[in-house]
C-alpha positions as CSV (number, residue, x, y, z in Angstrom):
1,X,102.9,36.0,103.2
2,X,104.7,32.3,103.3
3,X,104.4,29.3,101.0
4,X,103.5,26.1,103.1
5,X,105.1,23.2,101.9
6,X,102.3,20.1,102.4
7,X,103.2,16.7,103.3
8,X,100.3,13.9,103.1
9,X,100.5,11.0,104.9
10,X,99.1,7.8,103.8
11,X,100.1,4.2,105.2
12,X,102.8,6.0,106.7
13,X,104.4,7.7,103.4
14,X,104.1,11.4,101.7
15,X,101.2,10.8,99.1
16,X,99.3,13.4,97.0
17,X,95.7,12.8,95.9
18,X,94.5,13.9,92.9
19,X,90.8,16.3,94.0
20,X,90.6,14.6,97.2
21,X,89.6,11.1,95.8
22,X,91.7,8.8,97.7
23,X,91.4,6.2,94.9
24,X,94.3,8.5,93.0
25,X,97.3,8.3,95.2
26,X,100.7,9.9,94.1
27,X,103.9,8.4,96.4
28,X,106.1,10.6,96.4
29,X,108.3,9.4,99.2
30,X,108.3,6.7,101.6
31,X,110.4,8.5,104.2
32,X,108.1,11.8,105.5
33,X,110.8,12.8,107.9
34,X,113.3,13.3,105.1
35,X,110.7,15.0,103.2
36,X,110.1,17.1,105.8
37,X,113.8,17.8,105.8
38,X,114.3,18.9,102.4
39,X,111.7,21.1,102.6
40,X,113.5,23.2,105.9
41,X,116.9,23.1,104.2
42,X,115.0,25.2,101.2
43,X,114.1,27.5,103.3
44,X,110.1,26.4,104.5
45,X,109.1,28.4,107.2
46,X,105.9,25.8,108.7
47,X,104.8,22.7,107.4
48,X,101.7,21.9,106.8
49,X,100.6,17.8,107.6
50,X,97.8,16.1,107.4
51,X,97.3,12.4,108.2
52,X,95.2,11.9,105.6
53,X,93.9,8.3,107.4
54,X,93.1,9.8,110.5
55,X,90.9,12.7,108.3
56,X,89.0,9.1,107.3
57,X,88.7,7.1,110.2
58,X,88.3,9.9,112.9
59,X,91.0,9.7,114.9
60,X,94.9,9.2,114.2
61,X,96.3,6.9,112.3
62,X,99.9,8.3,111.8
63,X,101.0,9.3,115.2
64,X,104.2,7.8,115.0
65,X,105.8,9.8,111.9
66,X,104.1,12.8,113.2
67,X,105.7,13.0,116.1
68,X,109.1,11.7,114.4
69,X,109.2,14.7,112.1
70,X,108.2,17.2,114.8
71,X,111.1,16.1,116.5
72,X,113.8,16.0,113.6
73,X,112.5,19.4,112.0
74,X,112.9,22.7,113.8
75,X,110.6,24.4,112.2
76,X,106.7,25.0,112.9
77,X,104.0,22.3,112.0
78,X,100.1,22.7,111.8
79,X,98.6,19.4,111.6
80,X,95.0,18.1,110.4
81,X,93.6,15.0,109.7
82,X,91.3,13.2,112.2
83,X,91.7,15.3,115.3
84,X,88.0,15.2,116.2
85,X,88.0,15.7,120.1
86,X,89.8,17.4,123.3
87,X,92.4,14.9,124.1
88,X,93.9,14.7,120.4
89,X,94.0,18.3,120.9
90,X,96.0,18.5,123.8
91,X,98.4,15.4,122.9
92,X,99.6,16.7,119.8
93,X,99.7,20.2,121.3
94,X,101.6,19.3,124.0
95,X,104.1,16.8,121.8
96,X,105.6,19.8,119.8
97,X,102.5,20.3,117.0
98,X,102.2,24.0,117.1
99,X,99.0,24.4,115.4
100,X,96.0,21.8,115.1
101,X,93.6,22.1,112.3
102,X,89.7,20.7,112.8
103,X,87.8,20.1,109.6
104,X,85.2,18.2,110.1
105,X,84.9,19.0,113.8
106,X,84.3,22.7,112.9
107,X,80.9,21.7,111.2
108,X,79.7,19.0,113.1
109,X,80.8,19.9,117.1
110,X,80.7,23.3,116.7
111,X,81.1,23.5,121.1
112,X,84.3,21.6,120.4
113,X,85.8,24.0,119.0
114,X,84.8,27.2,121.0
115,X,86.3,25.1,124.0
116,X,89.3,24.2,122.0
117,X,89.6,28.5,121.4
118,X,89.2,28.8,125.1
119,X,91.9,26.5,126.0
120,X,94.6,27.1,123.4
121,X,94.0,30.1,122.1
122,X,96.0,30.9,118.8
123,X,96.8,27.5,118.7
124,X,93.9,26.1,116.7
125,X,93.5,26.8,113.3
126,X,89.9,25.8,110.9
127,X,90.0,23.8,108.2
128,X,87.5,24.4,105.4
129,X,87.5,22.5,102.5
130,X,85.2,23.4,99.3
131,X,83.7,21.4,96.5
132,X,81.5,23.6,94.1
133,X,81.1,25.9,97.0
134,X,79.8,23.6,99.2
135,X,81.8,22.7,102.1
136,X,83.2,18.9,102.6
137,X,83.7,17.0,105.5
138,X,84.9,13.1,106.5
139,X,88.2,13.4,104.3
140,X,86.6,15.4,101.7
141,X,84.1,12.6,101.0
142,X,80.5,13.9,102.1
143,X,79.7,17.3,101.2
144,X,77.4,19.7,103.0
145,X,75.1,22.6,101.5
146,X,76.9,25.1,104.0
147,X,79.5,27.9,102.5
148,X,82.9,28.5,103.8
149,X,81.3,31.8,105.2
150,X,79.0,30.9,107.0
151,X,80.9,28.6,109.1
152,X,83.6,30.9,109.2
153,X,81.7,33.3,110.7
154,X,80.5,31.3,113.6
155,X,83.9,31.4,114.8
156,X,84.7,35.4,114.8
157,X,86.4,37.1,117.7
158,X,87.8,33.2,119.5
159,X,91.3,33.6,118.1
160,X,91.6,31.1,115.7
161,X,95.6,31.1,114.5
162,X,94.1,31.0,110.8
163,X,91.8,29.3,108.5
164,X,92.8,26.9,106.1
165,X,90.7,27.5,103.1
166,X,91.1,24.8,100.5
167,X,89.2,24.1,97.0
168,X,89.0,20.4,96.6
169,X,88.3,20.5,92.9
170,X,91.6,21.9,92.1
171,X,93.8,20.4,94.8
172,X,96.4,18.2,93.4
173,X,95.4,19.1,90.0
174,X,98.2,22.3,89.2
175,X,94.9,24.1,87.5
176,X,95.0,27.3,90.4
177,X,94.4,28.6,92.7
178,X,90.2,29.9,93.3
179,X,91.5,33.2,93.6
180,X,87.9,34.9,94.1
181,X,86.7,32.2,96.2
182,X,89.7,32.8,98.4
183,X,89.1,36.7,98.3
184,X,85.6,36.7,99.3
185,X,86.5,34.6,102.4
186,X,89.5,36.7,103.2
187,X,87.3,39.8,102.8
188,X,84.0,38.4,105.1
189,X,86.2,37.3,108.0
190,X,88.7,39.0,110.2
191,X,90.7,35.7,110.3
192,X,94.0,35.3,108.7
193,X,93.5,33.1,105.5
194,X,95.3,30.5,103.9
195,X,95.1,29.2,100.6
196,X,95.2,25.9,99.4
197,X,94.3,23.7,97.0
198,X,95.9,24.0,92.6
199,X,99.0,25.8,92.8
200,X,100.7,25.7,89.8
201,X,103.7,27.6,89.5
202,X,104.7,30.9,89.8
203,X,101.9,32.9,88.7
204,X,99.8,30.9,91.3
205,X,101.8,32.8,94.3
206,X,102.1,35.7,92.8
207,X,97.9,36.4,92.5
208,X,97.6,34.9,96.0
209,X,100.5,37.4,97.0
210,X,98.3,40.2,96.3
211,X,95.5,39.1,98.1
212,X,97.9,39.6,101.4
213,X,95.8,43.4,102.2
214,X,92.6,41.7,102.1
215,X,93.8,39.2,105.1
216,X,95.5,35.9,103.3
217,X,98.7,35.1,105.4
218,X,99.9,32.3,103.5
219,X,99.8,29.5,100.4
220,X,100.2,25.9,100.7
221,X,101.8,24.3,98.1
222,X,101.7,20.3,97.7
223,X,102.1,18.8,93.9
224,X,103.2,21.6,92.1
225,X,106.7,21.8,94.6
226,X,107.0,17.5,94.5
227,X,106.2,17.8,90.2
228,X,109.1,20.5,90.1
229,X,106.6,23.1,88.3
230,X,107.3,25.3,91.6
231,X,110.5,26.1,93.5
232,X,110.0,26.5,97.0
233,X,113.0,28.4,97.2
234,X,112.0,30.8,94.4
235,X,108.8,30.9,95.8
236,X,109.6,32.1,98.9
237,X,112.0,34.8,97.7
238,X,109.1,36.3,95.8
239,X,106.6,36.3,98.7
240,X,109.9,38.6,100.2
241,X,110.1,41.0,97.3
């Protein structure tokens, strides 16, 4: 298993918001790329991004820095946040993004995405994000009455790199991680999982450590490693124990 470090991009910074409400913004650095840095010199293994302006408006909004960090930090990113059709896709594909994540795409353009599969396979990874079990799309801000399961399972057998599997409630929030809610996906679908969304501290990667046999690949971590209530270095010695 790995620990993710997150990096959120707002107006061009590294920003954390508090349960997806994007009226509760945390700066926590006004230079991404040096983030991004700090985070490989500990020891992060992949990044995780997400342009968290593009995941409103649809499309893009933080190109620039994206493609800046990819090119200062030799390590792997996966990258979410507006990337809603074929040409997205392919542009950040082919400008050193090694996985793309589709959120809101994966619910509403569901032959998107199977095309997507077809055309880089292992390369796209789904995004579902969670509030009361319900999944969320349009940056978290309209929720659906569809379970992470039941989209998950539309996309069996297209090899999907992974699925991103995030609880909105407790994102941002240091309160947890949903271990059973992470389980039961990790258990219904042959797709590596990743968890995300409340990690606290320690503890937090230790339960989702020994979810690894039922199919969870990795953790993201976002406030808990920028409050200092989780070393990433620490972290990631434990996930090698």
């Amino acid at each position: 298993m790995i620990v993710i470090p997150a990096i959120d991009l707002k107006d061009g910074k590294c920003v954390r918001l508090a349960q997806g409400d994007f009226r509760r913004v945390t700066v926590y650095s006004e230079d991404p790329v040096e983030m991004a840095e700090q985070w490989r010199m500990q020891g992060a293994q992949r990044l995780h991004v997400v342009d968290l302006d593009g995941s409103l408006a649809g499309s893009p909004r933080n190109r620039s820095v994206i493609l800046e960090m990819v090119k200062a930090v030799p390590i792997p990113v996966e990258l979410g946040g507006g990337i809603r059709d074929m040409e997205t896709v392919a542009f950040y594909l082919g400008h050193g993004v090694r996985w793309v994540i589709l959120g809101t795409a994966a619910l509403r353009n569901e032959a998107f995405v199977r095309d997507a599969c077809r055309r880089f396979s292992g390369r796209i990874i789904v995004g579902i994000d969670a509030r009361e079990g319900l999944v969320a799309v349009q940056g978290w801000t309209e929720k659906t009455s569809e379970t992470a399961v039941e989209i998950v399972r539309r996309y069996e057998d297209l090899g999907l790199a992974a699925v991103v599997y995030t609880d909105i409630h407790r994102d941002g929030m240091e309160t947890g991680v949903n271990i059973e809610a992470t389980r039961m996906l990790a258990e219904a679908t042959n797709i590596p999982v990743i968890a995300s969304g409340g990690v606290a501290g320690m503890a937090d990667i230790e339960r989702v450590l020994d979810l690894e046999p039922a199919g969870v690949m990795g953790v993201i971590a976002g406030k808990a490693l920028y409050s200092g209530s989780l070393s990433l270095e620490a972290a990631i010695e434990k996930t090698r124990r």
